[in-house]
C-alpha positions as CSV (number, residue, x, y, z in Angstrom):
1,X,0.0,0.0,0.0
2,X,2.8,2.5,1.1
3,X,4.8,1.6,-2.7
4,X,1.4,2.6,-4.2
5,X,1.3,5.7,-2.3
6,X,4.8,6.6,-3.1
7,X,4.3,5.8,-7.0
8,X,0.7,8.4,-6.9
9,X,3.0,11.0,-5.4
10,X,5.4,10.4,-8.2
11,X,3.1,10.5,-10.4
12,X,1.4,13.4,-9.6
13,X,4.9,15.5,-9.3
14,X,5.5,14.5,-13.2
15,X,1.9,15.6,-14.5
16,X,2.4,17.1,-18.1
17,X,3.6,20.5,-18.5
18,X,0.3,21.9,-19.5
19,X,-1.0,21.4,-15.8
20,X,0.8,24.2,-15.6
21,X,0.7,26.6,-18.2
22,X,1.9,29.8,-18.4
23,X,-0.1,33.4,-17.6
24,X,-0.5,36.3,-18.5
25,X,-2.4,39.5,-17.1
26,X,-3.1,43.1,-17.1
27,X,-3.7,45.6,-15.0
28,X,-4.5,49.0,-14.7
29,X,-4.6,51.1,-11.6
30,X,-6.9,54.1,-12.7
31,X,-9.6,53.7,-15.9
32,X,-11.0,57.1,-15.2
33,X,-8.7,59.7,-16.3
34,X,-8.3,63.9,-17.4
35,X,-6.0,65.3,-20.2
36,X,-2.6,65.4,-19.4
37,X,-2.7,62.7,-16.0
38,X,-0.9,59.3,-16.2
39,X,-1.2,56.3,-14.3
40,X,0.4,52.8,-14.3
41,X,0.1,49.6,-16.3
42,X,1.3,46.1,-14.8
43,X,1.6,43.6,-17.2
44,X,2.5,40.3,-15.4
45,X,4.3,37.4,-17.4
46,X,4.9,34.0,-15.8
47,X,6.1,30.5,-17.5
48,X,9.1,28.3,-18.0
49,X,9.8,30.9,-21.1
50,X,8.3,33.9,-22.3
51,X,9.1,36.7,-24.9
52,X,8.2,40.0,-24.0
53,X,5.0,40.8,-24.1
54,X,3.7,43.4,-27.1
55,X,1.0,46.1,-26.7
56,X,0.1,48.9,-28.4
57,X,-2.0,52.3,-27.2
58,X,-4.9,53.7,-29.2
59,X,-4.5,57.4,-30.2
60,X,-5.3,59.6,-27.4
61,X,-3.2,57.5,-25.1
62,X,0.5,57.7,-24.6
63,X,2.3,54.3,-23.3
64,X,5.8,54.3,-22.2
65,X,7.5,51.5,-20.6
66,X,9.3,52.1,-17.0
67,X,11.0,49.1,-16.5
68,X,10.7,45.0,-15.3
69,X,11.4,43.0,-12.3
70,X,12.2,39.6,-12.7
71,X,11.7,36.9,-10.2
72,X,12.8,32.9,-10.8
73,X,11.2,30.1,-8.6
74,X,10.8,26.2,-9.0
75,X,7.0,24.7,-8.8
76,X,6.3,21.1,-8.9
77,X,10.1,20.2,-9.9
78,X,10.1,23.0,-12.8
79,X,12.1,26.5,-13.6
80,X,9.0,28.6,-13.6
81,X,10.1,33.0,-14.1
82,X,7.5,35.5,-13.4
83,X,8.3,39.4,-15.0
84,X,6.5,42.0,-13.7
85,X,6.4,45.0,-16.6
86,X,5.5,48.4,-15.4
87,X,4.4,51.2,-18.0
88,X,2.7,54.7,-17.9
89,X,-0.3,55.4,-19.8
90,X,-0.9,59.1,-20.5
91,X,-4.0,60.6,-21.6
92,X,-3.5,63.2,-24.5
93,X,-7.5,63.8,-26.2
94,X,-10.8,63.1,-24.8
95,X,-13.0,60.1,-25.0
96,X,-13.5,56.4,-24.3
97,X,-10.9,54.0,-25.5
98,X,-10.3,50.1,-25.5
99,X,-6.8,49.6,-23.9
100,X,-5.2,46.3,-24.7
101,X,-4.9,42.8,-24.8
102,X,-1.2,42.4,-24.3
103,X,-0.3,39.4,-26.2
104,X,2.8,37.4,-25.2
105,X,4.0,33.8,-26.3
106,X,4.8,31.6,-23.7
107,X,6.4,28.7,-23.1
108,X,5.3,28.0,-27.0
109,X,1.5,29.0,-26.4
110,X,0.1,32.3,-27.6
111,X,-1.4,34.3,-24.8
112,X,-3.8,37.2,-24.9
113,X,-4.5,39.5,-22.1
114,X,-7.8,40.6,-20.9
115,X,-8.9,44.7,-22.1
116,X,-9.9,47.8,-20.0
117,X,-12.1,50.5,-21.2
118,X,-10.3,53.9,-20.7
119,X,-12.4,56.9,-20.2
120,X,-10.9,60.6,-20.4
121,X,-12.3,63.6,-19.8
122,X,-11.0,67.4,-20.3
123,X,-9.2,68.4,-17.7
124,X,-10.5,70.0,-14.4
125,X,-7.4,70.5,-12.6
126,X,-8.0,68.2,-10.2
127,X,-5.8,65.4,-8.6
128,X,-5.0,63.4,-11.9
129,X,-5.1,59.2,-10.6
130,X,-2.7,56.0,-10.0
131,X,0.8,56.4,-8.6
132,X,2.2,59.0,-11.1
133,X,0.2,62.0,-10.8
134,X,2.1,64.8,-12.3
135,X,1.6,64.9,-16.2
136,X,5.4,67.0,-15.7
137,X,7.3,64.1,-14.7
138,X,9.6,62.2,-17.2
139,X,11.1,58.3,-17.8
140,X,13.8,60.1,-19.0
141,X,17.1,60.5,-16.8
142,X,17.3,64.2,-16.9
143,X,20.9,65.2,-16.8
144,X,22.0,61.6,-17.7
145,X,22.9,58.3,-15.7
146,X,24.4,60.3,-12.7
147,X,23.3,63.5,-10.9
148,X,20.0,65.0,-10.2
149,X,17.7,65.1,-12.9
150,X,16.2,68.9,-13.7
151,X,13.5,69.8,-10.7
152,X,10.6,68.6,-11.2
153,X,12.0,65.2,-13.1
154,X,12.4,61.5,-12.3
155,X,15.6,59.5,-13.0
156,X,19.5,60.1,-12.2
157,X,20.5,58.9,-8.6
158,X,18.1,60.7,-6.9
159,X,15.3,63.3,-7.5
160,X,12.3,65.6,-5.8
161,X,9.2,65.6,-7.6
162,X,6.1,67.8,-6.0
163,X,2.6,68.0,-6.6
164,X,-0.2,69.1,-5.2
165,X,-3.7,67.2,-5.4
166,X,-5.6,70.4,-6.3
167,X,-3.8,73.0,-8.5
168,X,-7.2,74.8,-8.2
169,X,-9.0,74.6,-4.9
170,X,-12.0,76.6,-3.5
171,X,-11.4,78.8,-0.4
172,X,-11.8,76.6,2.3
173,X,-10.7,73.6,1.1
174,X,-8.6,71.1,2.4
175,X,-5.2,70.1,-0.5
176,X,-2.2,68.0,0.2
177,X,1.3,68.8,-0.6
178,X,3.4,65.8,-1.8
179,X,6.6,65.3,-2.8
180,X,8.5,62.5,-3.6
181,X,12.5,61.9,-2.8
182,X,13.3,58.8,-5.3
183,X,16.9,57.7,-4.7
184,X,19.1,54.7,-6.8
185,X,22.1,54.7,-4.8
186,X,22.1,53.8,-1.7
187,X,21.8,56.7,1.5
188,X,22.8,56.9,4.8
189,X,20.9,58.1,7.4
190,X,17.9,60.6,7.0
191,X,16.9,63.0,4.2
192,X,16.9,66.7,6.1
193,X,14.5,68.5,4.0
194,X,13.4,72.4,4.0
195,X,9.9,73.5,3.3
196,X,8.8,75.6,1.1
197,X,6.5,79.2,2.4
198,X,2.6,78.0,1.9
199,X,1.4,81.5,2.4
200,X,-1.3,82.4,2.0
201,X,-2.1,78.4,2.1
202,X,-2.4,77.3,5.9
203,X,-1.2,73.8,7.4
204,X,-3.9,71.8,9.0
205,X,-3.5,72.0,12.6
206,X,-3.5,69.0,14.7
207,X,-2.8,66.7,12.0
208,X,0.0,64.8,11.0
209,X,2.1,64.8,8.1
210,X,1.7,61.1,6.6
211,X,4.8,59.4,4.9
212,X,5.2,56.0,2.6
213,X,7.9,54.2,1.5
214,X,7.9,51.9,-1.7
215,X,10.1,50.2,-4.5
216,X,9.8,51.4,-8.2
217,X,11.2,50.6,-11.4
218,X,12.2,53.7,-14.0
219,X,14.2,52.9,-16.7
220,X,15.4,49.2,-15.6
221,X,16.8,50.7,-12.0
222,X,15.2,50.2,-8.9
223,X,14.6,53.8,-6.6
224,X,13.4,53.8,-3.2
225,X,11.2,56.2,-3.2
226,X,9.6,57.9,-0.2
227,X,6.2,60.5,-0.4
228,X,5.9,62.8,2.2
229,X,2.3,64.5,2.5
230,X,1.1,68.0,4.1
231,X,-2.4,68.9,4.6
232,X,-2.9,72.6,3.7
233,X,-5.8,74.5,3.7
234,X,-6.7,77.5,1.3
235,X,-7.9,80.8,3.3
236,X,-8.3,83.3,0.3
237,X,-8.8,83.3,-3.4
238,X,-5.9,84.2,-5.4
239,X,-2.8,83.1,-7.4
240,X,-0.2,80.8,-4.6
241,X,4.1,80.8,-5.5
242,X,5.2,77.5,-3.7
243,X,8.7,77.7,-3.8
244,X,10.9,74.6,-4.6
245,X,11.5,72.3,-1.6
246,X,15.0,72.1,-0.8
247,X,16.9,68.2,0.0
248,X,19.9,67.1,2.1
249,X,20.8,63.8,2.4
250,X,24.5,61.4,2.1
251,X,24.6,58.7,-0.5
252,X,27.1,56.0,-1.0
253,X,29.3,56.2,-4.3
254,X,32.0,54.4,-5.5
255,X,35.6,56.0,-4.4
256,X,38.7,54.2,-5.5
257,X,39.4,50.7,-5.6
258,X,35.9,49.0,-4.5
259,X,35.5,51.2,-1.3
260,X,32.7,53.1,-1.2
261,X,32.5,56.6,0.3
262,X,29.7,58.7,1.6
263,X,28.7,61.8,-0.3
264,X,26.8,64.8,1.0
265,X,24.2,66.0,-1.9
266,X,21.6,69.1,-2.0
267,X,19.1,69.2,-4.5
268,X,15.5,70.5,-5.1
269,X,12.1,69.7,-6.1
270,X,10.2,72.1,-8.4
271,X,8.0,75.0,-7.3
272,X,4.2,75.2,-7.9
273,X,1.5,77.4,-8.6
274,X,-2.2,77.2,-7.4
275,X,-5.0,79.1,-8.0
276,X,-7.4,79.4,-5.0
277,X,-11.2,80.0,-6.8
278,X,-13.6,81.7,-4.7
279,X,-16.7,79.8,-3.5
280,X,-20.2,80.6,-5.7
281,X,-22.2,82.7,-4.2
282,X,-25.4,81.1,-6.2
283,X,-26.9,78.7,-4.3
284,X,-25.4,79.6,-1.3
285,X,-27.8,78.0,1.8
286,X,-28.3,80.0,4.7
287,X,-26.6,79.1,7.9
288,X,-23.6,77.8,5.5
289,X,-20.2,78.2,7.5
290,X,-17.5,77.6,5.3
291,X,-17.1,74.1,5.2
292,X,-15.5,72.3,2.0
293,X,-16.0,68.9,1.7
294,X,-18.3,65.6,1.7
295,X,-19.7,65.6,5.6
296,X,-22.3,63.0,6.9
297,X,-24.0,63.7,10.6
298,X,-25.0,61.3,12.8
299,X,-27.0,62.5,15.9
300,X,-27.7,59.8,19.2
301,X,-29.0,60.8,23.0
302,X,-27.4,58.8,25.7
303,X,-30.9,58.8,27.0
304,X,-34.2,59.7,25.9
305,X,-36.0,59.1,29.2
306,X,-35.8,61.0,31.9
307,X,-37.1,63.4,34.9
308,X,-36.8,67.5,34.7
309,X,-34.0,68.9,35.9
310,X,-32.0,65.5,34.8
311,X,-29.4,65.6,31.7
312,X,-29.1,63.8,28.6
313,X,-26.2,64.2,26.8
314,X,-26.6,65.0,23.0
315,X,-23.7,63.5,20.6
316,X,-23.5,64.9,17.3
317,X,-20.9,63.3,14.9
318,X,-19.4,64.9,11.4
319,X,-17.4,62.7,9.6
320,X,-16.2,63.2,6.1
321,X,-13.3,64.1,3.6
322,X,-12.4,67.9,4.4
323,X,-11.7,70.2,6.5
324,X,-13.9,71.3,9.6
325,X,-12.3,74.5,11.6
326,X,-15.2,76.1,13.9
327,X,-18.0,74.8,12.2
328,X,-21.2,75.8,14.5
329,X,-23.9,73.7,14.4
330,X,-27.9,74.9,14.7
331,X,-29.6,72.4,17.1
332,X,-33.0,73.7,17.9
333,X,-35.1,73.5,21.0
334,X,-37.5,74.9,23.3
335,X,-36.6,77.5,25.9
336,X,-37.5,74.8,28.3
337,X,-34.8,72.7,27.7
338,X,-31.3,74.6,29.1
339,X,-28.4,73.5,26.4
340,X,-24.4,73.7,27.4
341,X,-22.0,73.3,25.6
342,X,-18.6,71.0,25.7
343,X,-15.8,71.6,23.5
344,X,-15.5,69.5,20.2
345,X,-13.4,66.6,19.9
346,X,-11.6,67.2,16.2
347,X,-9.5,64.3,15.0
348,X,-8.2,64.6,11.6
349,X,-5.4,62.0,9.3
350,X,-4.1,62.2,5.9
351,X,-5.3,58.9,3.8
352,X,-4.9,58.5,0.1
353,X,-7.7,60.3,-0.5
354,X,-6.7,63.2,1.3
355,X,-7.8,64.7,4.6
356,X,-10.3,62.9,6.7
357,X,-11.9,64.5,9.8
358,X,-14.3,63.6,12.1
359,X,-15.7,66.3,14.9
360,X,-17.6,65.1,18.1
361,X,-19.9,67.7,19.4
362,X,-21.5,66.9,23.0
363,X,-24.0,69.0,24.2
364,X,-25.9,68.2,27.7
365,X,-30.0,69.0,27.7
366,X,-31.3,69.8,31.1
367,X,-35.3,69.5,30.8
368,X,-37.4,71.8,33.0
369,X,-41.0,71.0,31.8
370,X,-42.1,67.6,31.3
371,X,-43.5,66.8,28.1
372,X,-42.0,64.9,24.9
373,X,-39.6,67.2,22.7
374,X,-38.5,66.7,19.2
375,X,-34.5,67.6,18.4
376,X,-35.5,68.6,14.9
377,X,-32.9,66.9,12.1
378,X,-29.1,68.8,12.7
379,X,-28.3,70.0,9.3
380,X,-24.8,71.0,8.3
381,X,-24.2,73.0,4.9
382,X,-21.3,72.6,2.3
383,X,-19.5,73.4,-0.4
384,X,-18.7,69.9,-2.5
385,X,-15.9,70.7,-4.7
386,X,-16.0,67.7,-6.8
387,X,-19.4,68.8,-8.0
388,X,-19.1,72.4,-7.7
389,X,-22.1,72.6,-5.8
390,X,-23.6,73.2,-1.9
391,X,-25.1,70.2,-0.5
392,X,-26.7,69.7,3.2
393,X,-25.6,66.9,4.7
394,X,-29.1,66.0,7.9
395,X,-29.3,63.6,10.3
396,X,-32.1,61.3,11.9
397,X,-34.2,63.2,14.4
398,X,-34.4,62.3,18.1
399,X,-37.3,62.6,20.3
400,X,-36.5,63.2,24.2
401,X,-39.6,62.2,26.6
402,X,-39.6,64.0,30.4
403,X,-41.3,63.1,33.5
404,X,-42.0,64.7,37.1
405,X,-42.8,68.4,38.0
406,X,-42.3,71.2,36.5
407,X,-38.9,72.9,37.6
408,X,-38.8,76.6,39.0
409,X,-35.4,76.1,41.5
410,X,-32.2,77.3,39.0
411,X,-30.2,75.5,41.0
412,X,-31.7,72.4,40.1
413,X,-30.9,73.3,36.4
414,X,-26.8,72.4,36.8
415,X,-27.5,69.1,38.8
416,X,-26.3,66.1,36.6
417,X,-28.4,63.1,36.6
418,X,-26.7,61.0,38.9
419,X,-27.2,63.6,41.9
420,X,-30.8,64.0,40.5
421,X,-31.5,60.7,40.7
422,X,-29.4,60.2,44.1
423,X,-31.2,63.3,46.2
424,X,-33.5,62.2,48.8
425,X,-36.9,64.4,48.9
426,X,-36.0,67.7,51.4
427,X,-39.3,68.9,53.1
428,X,-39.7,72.6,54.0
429,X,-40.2,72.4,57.7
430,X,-41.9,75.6,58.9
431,X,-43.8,74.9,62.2
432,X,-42.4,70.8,62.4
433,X,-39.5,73.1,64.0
434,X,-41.9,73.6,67.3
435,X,-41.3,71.3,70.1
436,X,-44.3,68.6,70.0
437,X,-43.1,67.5,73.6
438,X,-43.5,69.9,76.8
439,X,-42.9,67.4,79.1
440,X,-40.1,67.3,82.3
441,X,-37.1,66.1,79.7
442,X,-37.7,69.5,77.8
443,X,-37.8,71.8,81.2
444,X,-35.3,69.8,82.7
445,X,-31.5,70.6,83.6
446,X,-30.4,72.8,81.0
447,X,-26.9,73.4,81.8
448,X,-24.1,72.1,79.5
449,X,-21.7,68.8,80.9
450,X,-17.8,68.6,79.8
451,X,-19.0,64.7,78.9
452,X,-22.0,65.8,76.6
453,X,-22.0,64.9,73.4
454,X,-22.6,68.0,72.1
455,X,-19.6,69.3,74.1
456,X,-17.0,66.6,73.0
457,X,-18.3,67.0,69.5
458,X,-17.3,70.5,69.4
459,X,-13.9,70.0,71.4
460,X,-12.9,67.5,68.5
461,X,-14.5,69.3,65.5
462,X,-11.1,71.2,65.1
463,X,-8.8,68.2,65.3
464,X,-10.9,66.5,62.8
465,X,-10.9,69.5,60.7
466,X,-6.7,69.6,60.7
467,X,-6.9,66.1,60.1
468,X,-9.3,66.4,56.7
469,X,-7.0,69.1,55.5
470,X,-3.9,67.5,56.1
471,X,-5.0,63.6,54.9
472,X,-5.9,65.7,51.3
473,X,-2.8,67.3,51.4
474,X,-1.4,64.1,51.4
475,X,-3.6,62.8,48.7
476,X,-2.9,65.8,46.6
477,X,1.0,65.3,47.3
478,X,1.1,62.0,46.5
479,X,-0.9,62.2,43.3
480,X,2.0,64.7,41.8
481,X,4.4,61.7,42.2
482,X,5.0,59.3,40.0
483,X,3.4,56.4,42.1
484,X,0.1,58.6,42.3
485,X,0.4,59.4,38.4
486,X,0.5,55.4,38.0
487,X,-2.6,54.8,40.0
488,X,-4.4,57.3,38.4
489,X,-3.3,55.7,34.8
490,X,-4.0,52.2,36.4
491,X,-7.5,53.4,37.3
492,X,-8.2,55.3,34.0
493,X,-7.2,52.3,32.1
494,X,-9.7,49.9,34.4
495,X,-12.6,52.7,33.0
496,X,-11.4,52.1,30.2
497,X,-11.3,48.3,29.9
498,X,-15.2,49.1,32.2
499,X,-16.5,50.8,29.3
500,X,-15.4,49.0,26.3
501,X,-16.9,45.9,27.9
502,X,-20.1,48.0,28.0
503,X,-20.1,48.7,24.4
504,X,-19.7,45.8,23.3
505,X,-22.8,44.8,25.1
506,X,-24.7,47.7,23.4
507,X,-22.4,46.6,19.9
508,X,-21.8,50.0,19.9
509,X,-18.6,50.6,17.8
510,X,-18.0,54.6,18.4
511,X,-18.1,54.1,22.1
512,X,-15.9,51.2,21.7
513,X,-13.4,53.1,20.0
514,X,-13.4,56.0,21.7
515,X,-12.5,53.5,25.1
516,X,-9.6,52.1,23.2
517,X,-8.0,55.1,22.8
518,X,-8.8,56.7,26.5
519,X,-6.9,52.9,27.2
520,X,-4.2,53.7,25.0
521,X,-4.0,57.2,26.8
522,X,-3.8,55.5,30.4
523,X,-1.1,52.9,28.6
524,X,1.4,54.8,27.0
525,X,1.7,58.2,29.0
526,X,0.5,60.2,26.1
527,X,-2.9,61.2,24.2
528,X,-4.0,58.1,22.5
529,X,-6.5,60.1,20.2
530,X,-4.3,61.2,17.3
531,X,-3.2,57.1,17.1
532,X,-3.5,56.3,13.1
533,X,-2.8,52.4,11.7
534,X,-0.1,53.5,10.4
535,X,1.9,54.5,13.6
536,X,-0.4,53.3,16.1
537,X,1.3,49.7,16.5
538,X,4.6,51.1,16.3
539,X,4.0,53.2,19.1
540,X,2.8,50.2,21.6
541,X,5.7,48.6,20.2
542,X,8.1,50.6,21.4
543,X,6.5,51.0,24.6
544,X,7.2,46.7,25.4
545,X,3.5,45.6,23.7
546,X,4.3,42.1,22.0
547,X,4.6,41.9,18.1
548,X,1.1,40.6,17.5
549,X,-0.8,42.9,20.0
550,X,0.6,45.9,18.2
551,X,-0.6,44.5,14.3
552,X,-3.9,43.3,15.7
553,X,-4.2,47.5,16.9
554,X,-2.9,48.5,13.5
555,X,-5.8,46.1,11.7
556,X,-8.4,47.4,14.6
557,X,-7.6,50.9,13.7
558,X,-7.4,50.6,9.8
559,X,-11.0,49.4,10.4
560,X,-11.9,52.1,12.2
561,X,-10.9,54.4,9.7
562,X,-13.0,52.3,7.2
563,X,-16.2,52.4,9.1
564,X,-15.8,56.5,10.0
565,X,-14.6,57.4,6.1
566,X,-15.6,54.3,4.1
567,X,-18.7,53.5,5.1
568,X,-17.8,50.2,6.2
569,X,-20.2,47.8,8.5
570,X,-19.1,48.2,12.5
571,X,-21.2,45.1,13.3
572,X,-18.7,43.3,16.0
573,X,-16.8,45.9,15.7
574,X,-17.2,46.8,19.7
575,X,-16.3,43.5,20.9
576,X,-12.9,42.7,18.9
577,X,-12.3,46.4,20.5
578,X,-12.9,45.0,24.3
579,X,-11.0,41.7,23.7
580,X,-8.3,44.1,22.5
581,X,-8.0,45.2,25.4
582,X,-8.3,42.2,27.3
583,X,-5.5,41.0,25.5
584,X,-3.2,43.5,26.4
585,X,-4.0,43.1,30.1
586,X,-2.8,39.7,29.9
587,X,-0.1,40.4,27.4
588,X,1.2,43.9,28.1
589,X,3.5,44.6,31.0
């Protein structure tokens, strides 16, 4: 039985070359395009033995090939290579065009790529797609096979590209600054780089520069290439200089013999211009504020039961791609209902897409008639840019039912709930103050005894009073040490852990997450809010969290950024939140 075994295995390891045949594919990684932008084409050849593959571009598109990677492997006892081809497809007239197939012989078999259908449209200005973005760029080397190439070129050893992903944004709007530093020879240590004078464009505050590293092929060499992105923000119409970003960095050349040396080199990117447009005035909506964007709002009441003079808190969310800076909202409601305000919670992050922002307002309601109130839909107006049009963005309306009496004492108003629902019922006493008793024990001895209570009471009233003041100095003291700043972390991360558990009872994803990050606070000694995927498991990393705790955070808040800008589902999304966390109790010392 075991020889028969042996010979199927044998057997199966020398099935006919055709089992496996060679591949070919296409891809392309934008079909929607304007005039004058570029993106990438992959073609992908694998097989014992392939020719290179042939393709040809309709008029209106301009194809030029970059470069290939080759890659060699053995499958099932055979030699089988695998070239990756990368090309740039420019579009030069308007219209829709059929792109491809690639055809290819391999390993003695014709092969014949699938087609895409290219649209192009006249150009708007706006960000063009797919890696290469900047119709100004060039496969060519620029000043030759050494050197920088001119600003604003790829190729040489190294180069600085920028771009911006509006060259025409509205006042108000949110644009990113890129540039890329592409380098062939090797470097040593960090590229210092000076930034160029925005004015009168404004950085983003409170939001991070974001930063990707890659490998590329240009002309048959491989670059490293890092993107650094700025979020800027246009505050009035007019023309913008941005002068060229300047570059420092060391790379490693070959000196005499075959020893290498290090080489200091300076070199710039090129300098932009943008033209801020001014926002329409037609079809302005009234109460509109200035923000440019998409926006959705999402209203919810932590509670909408509950007895006059109690509190509901009222949590607004905006969420979107733009910028928010001071954006009021009109929330509606009688005079019987007292509103106060918090101050918003803005988090913003730079995504592929741009700037992404979501704002937490909080506002707490404290009822004073019974009765059931309506919070009407919130409305926020905008300016969409993409569509050159104002849009409203609403959300659900809320309905908030009060019991109990009328209330008439202001200083009922700033009560929270908790003390409203904890107060015992406080009688005015008027004449229950007269003595009901007239008896012998109330015309008795009245004089005062050194071993009455009343008398002690008042003797040790001051010592207990020294004590109180000096058992909080204490307290005080020793919560300004470090041992009281680690309870108090200890004990924030418990409310934490308390709280997530809660959420995911209620599957309530934004509570969830906004938990995690109060833990991650309480954790790491520092504000867990501003916490992206991308740095986020880094950062526990480095503070002694275990390999796989930190990439489970990164996944946990890549999804996160999905539901909040994406639209994704956050069903579950509580619960893998609070086993996070329970994790990292167990896990993270």
């Amino acid at each position: 039985m075991r020889r028969v075994f042996l010979i199927a295995v044998l057997a199966v390891s020398l099935l006919p070359t055709a089992t496996l045949a060679g591949t070919l594919g296409m891809t392309v990684d934008s079909k929607d395009l304007e005039v004058g932008q570029t993106t990438q084409v992959h073609i992908t050849v694998r097989g014992g033995s392939a020719g290179r593959p042939v393709i040809s571009a309709p008029a209106g598109l301009e194809l030029v090939q970059l470069g290939v990677d080759k890659d060699k492997g053995v499958e099932r006892g055979r030699l089988t290579i695998t070239h990756a081809y990368t090309y740039t497809l420019t579009a030069t007239q308007p219209g829709t065009y059929t792109f491809g197939p690639a055809r290819c012989d391999i390993d003695g078999q014709n092969k014949t790529s699938a087609t895409h259908t290219i649209t192009v449209t006249e150009g708007t200005g706006r960000r063009s797609s797919g890696r290469t973005r900047n119709p100004t760029r060039r496969s060519s080397r620029g000043e030759g096979a050494t050197g920088a190439p001119a600003a604003g070129q790829r190729g040489g050893d190294y180069y600085a590209i920028a771009t911006t992903s509006d060259d025409r944004p509205y006042v108000g709007e949110s644009i990113t600054y890129d540039v890329e530093i592409g380098s062939f020879l090797r470097t040593l240590g960090k590229t210092s780089w000076e930034q160029p004078t925005f004015s009168p464009l404004s950085s983003e505050p409170g939001v991070d520069p974001a930063q990707e590293e890659r490998q590329e092929i240009l002309d048959g060499r491989r670059y490293r290439v890092n993107t650094i992105r700025l979020p800027l923000f246009a505050i009035e119409d007019g023309t913008v200089e941005i002068d060229p970003a300047k570059f420092t960095m060391t790379v490693m050349r070959r000196g005499s013999g075959a020893i290498n040396v290090g080489q200091e080199v300076s070199f710039e990117a090129n300098g932009l211009r943008v033209r801020v447009r001014p926002l329409p005035r037609e079809g302005r909506p009234t109460g509109f504020g200035g923000a440019v964007g998409r926006f959705g709002v999402e209203a919810s009441l932590d509670q909408s039961n509950l007895v006059t003079g109690g509190t509901a808190t009222l949590t607004v969310r905006v969420v979107g791609a733009g910028s928010l800076r001071g954006q009021e909202l009109n929330i509606r409601l009688p005079d019987s209902v007292k509103v106060y305000d918090e101050q918003p919670d803005t988090r913003g992050i730079i995504t592929g897409d741009g700037l992404k922002t979501e704002v937490i307002y909080r506002k707490t309601l404290v009822p004073l008639q019974p009765g059931t109130f309506e919070i009407e839909r919130i409305e926020l107006p905008f300016f969409d840019p993409d569509e050159g049009a104002y849009r409203t963005a609403r959300s659900q309306a809320l309905k908030l039912t009060v019991t109990g009496e009328p209330v008439v004492d202001a200083a009922v108003v700033a009560r929270s709930a908790e003390l409203t629902s904890a107060k015992e019922a406080v009688e005015v006493l008027g004449t229950d103050i007269l003595p009901l008793h007239t008896g012998g024990r109330m015309l008795g001895d009245a004089r005062l005894r050194l071993t009455s209570p009343l008398v002690l009471g008042l003797l040790l009233l001051p010592l207990l009073g020294f004590g109180g003041i000096a058992a909080k100095a204490g307290g005080q003291r020793f919560a300004g040490t470090e041992g009281g700043r680690k309870r108090a972390r200890g004990k924030a991360g418990k409310e934490a852990r308390t709280a997530a558990r809660r959420a995911a009872k209620d599957d309530d994803g934004g509570a969830a997450e906004e938990a995690l990050r109060d833990y991650l606070s309480a954790r790491l000694k520092r504000s867990g809010a501003a916490l992206s995927a991308t740095d986020g498991p880094d950062v526990v990393r480095a503070a002694g969290a275990p390999d796989d705790l930190a990439d489970h955070l990164g996944r946990i808040l890549e999804r996160g950024e999905a539901i909040r800008y994406g639209g994704a589902s956050a069903r579950g999304f509580a619960s893998t939140i609070a086993d996070w966390i329970d994790d990292a109790d167990r896990s993270w010392k």
